[in-house]
C-alpha positions as CSV (number, residue, x, y, z in Angstrom):
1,X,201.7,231.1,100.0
2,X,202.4,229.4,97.1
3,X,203.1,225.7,99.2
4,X,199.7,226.1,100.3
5,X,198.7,225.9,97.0
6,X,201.0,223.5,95.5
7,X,200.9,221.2,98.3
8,X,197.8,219.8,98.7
9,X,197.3,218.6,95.8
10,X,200.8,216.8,95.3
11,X,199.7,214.9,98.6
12,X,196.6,214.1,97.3
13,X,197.7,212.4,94.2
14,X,201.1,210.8,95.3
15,X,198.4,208.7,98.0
16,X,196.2,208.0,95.5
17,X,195.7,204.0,93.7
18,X,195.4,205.9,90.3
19,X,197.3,209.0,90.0
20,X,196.1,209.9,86.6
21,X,192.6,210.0,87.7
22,X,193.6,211.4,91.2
23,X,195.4,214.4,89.6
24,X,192.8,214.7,87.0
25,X,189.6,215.2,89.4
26,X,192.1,217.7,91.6
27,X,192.3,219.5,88.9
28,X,188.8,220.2,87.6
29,X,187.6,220.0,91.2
30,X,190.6,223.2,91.6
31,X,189.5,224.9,87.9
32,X,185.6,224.6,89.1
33,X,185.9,226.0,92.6
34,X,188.0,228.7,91.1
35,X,185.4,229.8,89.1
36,X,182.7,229.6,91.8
37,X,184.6,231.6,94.1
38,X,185.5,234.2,91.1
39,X,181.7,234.7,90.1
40,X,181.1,234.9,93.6
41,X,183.5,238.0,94.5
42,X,182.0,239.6,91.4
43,X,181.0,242.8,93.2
44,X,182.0,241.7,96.6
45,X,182.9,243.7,99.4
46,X,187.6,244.4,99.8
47,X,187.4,242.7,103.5
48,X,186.4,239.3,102.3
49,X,190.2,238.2,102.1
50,X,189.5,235.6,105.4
51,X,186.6,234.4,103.6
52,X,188.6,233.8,100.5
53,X,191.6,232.3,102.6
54,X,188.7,230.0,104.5
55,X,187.2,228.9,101.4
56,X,190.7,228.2,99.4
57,X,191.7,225.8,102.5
58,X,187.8,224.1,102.1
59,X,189.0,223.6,98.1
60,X,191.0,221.8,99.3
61,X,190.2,219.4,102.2
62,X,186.9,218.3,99.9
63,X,188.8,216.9,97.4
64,X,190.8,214.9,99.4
65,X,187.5,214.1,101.2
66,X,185.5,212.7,98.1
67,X,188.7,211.4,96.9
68,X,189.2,209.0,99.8
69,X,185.7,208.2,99.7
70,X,184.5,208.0,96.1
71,X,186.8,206.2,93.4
72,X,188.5,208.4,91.4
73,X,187.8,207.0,88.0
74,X,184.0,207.6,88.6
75,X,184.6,211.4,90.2
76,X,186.8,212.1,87.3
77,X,184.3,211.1,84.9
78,X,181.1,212.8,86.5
79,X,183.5,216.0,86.3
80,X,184.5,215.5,82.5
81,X,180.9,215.5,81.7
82,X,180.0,218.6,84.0
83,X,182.8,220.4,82.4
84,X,181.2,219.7,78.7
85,X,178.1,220.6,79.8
86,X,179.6,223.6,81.2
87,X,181.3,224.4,78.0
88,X,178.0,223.5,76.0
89,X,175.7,225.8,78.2
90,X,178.0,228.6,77.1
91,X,178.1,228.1,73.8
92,X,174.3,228.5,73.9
93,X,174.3,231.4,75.4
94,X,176.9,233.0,73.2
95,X,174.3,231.7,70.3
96,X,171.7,233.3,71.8
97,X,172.8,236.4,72.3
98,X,173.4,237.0,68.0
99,X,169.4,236.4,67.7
100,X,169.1,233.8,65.5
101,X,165.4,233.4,64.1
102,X,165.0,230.1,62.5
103,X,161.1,230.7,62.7
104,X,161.4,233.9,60.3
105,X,160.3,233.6,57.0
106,X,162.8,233.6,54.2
107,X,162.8,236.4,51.9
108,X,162.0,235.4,48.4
């Protein structure tokens, strides 16, 4: 099990032109399907282990996929700046949820 999940991405890279940005884009392409497959079993039903197993094997043929397509220094970058938006939008929400009022007025 854990070839299949080593594997991939080790082919993916070593065929690359640029490795660094190959391996980087694997990797926040692998950290961001993660976390869209772990919101999405967020109250799921126990028999969804061959949808899991189908979607883990799709993580990993798209990458390859936009990688042989798309150059990797672009994908990497458009994925940097999704992940620090990603980071940002949480940040806001963990703001909002102290309820701040900067319209209040100040006691005196």
């Amino acid at each position: 099990m854990l070839d299949l999940i080593i594997v991939p991405p080790v082919i993916i890279v070593a065929f690359a032109r640029r490795r660094l940005y190959a391996a980087l884009s694997v990797v926040l392409m692998f950290i961001f399907f993660n976390l869209m497959i772990e919101h999405s079993q967020i109250g799921g039903t126990a028999n969804a282990t061959p949808a899991l197993a189908i979607a883990y094997v799709i993580g990993w043929i798209l990458p390859l996929i936009l990688l042989s397509v798309a150059p990797a220094k672009a994908v990497t970058r458009r994925l940097i700046f999704l992940g620090i938006g990603l980071v940002l939008l949480i940040a806001l929400n963990e703001l909002s949820k102290l309820g701040l009022d900067v319209t209040a007025p100040k006691p005196s």
